[in-house]
N, CA, C and O atoms as a Maestro MAE file, in Angstrom:
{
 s_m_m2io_version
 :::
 2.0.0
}

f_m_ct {
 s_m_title
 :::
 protein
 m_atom[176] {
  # First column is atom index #
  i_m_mmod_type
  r_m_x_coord
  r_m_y_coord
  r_m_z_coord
  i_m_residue_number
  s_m_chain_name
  s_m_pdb_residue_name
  s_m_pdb_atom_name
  i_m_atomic_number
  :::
  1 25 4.020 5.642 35.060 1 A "UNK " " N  " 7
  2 3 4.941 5.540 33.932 1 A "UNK " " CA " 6
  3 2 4.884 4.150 33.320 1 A "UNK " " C  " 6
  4 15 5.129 3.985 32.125 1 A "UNK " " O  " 8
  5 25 4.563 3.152 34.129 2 A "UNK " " N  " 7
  6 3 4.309 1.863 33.531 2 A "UNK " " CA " 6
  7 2 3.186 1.574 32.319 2 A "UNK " " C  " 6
  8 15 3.322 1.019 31.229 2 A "UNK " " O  " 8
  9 25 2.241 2.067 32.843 3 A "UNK " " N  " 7
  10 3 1.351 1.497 32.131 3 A "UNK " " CA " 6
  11 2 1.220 2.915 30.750 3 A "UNK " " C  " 6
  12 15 0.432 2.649 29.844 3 A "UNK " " O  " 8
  13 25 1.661 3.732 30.694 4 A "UNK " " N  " 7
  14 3 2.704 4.441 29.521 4 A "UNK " " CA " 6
  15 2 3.147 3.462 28.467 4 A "UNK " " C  " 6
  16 15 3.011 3.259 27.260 4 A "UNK " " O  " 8
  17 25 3.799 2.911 29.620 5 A "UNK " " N  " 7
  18 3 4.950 2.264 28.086 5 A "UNK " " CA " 6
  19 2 3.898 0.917 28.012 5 A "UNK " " C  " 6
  20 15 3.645 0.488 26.886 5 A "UNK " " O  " 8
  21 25 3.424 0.401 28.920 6 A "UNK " " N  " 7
  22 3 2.567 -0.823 28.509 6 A "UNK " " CA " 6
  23 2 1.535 -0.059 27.238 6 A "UNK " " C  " 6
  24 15 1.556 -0.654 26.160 6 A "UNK " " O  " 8
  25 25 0.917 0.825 27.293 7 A "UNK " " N  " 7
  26 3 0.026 1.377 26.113 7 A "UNK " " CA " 6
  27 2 0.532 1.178 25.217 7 A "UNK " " C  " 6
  28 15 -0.005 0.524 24.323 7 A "UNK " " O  " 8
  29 25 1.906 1.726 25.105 8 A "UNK " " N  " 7
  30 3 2.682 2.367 24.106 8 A "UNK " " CA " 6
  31 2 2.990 1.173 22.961 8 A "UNK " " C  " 6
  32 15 3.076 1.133 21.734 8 A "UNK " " O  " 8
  33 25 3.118 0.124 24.194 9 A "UNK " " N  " 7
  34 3 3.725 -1.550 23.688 9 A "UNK " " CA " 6
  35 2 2.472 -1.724 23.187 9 A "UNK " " C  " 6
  36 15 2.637 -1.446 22.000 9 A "UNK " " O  " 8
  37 25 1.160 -2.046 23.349 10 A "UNK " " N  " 7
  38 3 0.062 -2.388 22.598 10 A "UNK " " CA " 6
  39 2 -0.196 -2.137 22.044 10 A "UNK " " C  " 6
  40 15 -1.020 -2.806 21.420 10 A "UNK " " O  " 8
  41 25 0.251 -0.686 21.533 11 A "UNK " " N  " 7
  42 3 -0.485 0.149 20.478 11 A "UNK " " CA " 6
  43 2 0.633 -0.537 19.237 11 A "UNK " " C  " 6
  44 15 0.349 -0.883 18.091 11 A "UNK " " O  " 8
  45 25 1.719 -0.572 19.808 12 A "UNK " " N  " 7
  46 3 2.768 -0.705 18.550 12 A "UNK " " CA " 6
  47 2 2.797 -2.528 18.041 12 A "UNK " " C  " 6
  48 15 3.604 -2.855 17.171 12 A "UNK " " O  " 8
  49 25 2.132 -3.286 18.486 13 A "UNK " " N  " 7
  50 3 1.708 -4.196 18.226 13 A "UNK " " CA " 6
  51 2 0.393 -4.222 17.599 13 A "UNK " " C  " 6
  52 15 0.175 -4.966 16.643 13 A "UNK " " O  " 8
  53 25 -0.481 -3.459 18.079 14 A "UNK " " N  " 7
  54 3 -1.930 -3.391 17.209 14 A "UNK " " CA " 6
  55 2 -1.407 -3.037 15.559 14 A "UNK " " C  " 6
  56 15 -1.646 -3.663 14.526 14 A "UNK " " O  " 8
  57 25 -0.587 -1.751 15.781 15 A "UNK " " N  " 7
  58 3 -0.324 -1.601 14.246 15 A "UNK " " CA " 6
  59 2 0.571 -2.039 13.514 15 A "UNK " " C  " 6
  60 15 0.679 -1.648 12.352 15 A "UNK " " O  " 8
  61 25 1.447 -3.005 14.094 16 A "UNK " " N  " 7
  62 3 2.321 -4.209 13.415 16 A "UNK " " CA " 6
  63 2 1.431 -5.305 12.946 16 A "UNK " " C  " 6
  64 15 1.799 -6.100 12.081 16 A "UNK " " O  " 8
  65 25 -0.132 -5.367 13.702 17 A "UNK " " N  " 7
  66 3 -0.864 -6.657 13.357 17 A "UNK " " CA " 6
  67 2 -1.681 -5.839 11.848 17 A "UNK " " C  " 6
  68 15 -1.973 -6.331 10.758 17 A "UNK " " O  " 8
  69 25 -1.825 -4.698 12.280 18 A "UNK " " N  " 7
  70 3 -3.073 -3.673 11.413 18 A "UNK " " CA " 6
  71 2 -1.988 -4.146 10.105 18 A "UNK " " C  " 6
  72 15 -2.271 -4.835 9.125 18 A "UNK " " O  " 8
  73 25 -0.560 -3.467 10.496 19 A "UNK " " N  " 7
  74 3 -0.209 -3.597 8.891 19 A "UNK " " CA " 6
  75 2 0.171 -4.783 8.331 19 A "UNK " " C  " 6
  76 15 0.434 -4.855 7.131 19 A "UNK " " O  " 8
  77 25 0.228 -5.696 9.046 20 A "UNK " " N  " 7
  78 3 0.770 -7.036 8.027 20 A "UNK " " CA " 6
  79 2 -1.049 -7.498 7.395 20 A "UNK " " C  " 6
  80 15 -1.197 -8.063 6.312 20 A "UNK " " O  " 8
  81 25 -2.240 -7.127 8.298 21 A "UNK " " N  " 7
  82 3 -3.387 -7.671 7.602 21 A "UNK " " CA " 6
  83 2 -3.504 -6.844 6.445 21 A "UNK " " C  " 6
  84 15 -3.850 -7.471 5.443 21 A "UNK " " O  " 8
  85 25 -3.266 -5.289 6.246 22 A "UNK " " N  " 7
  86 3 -3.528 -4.680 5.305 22 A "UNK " " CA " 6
  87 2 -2.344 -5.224 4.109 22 A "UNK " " C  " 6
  88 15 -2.604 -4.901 2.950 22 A "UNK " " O  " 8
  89 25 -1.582 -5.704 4.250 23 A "UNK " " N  " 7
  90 3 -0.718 -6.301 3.199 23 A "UNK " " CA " 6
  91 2 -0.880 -7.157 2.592 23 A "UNK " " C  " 6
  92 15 -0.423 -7.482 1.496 23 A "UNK " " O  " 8
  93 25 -1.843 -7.804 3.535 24 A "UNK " " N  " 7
  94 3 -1.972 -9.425 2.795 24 A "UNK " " CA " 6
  95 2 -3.975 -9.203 2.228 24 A "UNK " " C  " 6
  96 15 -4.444 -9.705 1.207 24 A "UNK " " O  " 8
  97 25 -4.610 -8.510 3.049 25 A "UNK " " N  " 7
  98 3 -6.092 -8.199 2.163 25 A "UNK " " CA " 6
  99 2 -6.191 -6.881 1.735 25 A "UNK " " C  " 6
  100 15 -7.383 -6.577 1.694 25 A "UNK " " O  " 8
  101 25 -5.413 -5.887 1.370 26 A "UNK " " N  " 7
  102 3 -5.820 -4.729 0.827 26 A "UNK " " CA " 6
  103 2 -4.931 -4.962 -0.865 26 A "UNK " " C  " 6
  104 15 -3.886 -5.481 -1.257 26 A "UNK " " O  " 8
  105 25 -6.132 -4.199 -1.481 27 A "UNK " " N  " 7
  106 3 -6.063 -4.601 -2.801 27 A "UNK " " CA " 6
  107 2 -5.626 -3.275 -3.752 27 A "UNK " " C  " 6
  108 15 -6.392 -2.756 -4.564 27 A "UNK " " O  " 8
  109 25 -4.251 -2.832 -3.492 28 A "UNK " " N  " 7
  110 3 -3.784 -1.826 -4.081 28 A "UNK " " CA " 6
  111 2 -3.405 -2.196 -5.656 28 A "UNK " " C  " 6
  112 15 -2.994 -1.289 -6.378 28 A "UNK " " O  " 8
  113 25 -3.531 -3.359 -6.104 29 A "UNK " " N  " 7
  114 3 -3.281 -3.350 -7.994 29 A "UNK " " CA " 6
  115 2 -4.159 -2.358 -8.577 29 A "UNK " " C  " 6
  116 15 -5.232 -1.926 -8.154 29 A "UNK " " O  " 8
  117 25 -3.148 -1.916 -10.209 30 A "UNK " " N  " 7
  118 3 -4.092 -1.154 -10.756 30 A "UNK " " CA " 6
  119 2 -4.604 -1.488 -11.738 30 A "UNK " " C  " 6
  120 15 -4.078 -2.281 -12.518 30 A "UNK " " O  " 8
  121 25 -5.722 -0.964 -11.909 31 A "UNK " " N  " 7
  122 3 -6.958 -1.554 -12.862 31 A "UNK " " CA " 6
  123 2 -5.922 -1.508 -14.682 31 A "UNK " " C  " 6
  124 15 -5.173 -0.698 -15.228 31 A "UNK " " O  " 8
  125 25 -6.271 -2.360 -14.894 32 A "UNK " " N  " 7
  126 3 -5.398 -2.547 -16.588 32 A "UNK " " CA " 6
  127 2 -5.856 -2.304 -17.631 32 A "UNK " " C  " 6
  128 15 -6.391 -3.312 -18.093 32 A "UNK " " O  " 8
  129 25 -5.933 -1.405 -18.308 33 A "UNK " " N  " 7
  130 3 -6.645 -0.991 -19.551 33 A "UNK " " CA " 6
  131 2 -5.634 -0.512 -21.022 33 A "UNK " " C  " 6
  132 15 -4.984 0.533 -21.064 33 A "UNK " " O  " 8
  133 25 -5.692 -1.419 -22.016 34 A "UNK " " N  " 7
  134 3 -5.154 -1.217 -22.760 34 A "UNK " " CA " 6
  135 2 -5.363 0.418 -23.708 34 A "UNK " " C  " 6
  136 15 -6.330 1.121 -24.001 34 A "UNK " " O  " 8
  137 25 -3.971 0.476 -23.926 35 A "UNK " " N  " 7
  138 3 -3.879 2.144 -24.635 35 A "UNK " " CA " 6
  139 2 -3.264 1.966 -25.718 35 A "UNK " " C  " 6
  140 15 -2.154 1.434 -25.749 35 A "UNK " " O  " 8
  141 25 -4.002 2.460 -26.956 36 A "UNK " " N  " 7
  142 3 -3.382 2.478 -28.051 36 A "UNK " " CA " 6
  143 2 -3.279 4.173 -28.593 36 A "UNK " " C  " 6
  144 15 -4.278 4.892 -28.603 36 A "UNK " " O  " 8
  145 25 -2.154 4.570 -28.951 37 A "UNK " " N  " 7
  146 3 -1.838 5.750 -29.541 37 A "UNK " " CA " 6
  147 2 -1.399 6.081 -30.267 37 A "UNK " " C  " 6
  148 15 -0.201 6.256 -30.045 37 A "UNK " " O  " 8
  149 25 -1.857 6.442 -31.644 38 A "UNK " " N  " 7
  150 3 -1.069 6.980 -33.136 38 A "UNK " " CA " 6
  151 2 0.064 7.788 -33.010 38 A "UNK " " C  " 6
  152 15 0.187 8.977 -32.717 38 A "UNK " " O  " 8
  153 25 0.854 6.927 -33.284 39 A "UNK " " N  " 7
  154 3 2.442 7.786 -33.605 39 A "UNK " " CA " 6
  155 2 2.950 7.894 -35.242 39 A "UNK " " C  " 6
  156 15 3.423 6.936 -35.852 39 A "UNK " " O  " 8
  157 25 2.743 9.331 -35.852 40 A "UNK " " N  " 7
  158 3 3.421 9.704 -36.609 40 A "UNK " " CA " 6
  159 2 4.432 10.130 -36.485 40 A "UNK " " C  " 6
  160 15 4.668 11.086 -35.746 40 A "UNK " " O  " 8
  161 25 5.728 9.217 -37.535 41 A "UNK " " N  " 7
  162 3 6.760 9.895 -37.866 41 A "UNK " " CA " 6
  163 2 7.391 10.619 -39.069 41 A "UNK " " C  " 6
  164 15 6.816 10.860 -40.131 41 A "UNK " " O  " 8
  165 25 8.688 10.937 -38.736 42 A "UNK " " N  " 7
  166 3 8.936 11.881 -40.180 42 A "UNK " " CA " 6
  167 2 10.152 11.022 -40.622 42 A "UNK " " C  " 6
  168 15 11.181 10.722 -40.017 42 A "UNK " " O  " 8
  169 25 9.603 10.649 -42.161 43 A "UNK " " N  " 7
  170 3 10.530 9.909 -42.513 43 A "UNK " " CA " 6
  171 2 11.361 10.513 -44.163 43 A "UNK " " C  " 6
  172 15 10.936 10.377 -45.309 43 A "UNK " " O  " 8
  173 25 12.559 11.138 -43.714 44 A "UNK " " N  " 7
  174 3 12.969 12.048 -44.391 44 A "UNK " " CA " 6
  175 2 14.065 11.871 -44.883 44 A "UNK " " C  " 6
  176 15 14.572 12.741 -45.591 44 A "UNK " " O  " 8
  :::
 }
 m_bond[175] {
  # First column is bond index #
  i_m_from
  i_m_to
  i_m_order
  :::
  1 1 2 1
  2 2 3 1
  3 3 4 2
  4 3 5 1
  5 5 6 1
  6 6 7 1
  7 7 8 2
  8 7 9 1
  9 9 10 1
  10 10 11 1
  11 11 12 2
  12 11 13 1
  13 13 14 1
  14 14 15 1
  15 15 16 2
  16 15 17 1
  17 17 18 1
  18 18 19 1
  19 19 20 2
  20 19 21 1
  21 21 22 1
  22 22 23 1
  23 23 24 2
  24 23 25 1
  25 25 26 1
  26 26 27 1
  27 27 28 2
  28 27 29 1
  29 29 30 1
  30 30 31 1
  31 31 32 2
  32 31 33 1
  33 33 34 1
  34 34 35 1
  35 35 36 2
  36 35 37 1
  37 37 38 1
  38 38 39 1
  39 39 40 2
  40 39 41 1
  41 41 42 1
  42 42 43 1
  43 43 44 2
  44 43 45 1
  45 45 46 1
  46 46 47 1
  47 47 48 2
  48 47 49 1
  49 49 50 1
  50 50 51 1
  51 51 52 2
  52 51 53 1
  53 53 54 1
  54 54 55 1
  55 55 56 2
  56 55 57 1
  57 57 58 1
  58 58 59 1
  59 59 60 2
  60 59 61 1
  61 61 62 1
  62 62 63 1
  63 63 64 2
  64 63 65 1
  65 65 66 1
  66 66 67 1
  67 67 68 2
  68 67 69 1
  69 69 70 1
  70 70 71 1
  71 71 72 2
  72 71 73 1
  73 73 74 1
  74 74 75 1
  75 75 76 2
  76 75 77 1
  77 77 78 1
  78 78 79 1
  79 79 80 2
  80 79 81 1
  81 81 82 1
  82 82 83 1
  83 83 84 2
  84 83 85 1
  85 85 86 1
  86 86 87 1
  87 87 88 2
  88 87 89 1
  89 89 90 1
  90 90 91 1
  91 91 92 2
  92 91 93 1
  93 93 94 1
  94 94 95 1
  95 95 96 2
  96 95 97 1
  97 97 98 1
  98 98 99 1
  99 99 100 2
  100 99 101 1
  101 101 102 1
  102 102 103 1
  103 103 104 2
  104 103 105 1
  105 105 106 1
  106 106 107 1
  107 107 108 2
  108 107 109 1
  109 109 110 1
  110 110 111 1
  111 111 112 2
  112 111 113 1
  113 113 114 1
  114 114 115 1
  115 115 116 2
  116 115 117 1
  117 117 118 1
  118 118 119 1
  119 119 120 2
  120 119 121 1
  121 121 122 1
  122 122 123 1
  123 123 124 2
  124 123 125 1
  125 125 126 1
  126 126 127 1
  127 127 128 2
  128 127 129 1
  129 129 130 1
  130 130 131 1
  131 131 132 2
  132 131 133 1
  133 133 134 1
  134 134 135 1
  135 135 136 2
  136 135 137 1
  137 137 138 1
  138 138 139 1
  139 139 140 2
  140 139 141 1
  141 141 142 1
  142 142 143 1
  143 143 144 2
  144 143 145 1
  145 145 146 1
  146 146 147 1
  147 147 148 2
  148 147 149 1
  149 149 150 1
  150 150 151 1
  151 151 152 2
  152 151 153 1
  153 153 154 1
  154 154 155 1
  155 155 156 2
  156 155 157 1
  157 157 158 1
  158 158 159 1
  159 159 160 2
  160 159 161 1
  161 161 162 1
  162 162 163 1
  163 163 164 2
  164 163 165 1
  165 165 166 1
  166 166 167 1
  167 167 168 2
  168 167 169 1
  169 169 170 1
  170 170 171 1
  171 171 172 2
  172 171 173 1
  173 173 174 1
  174 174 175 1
  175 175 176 2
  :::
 }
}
């Protein structure tokens, strides 16, 4: 049962380390591309 929870403890540290690196080098911005779109109105 020990070495259970010892796994359990490493694993949950591996992915506390996994996610703070993916936060700081993974590159989720989105690409920026300007949009222009004709708007007709009704001017009545």
């Amino acid at each position: 049962m020990r070495h259970i929870v010892k796994l359990i403890l490493i694993l949950a540290i591996l992915a506390g380390i996994a996610l703070v690196a993916f936060a700081f080098f993974g590159d989720l911005s989105p690409e920026r591309t300007p949009v222009s779109d004709p708007v007709t109105l009704d001017g009545g």
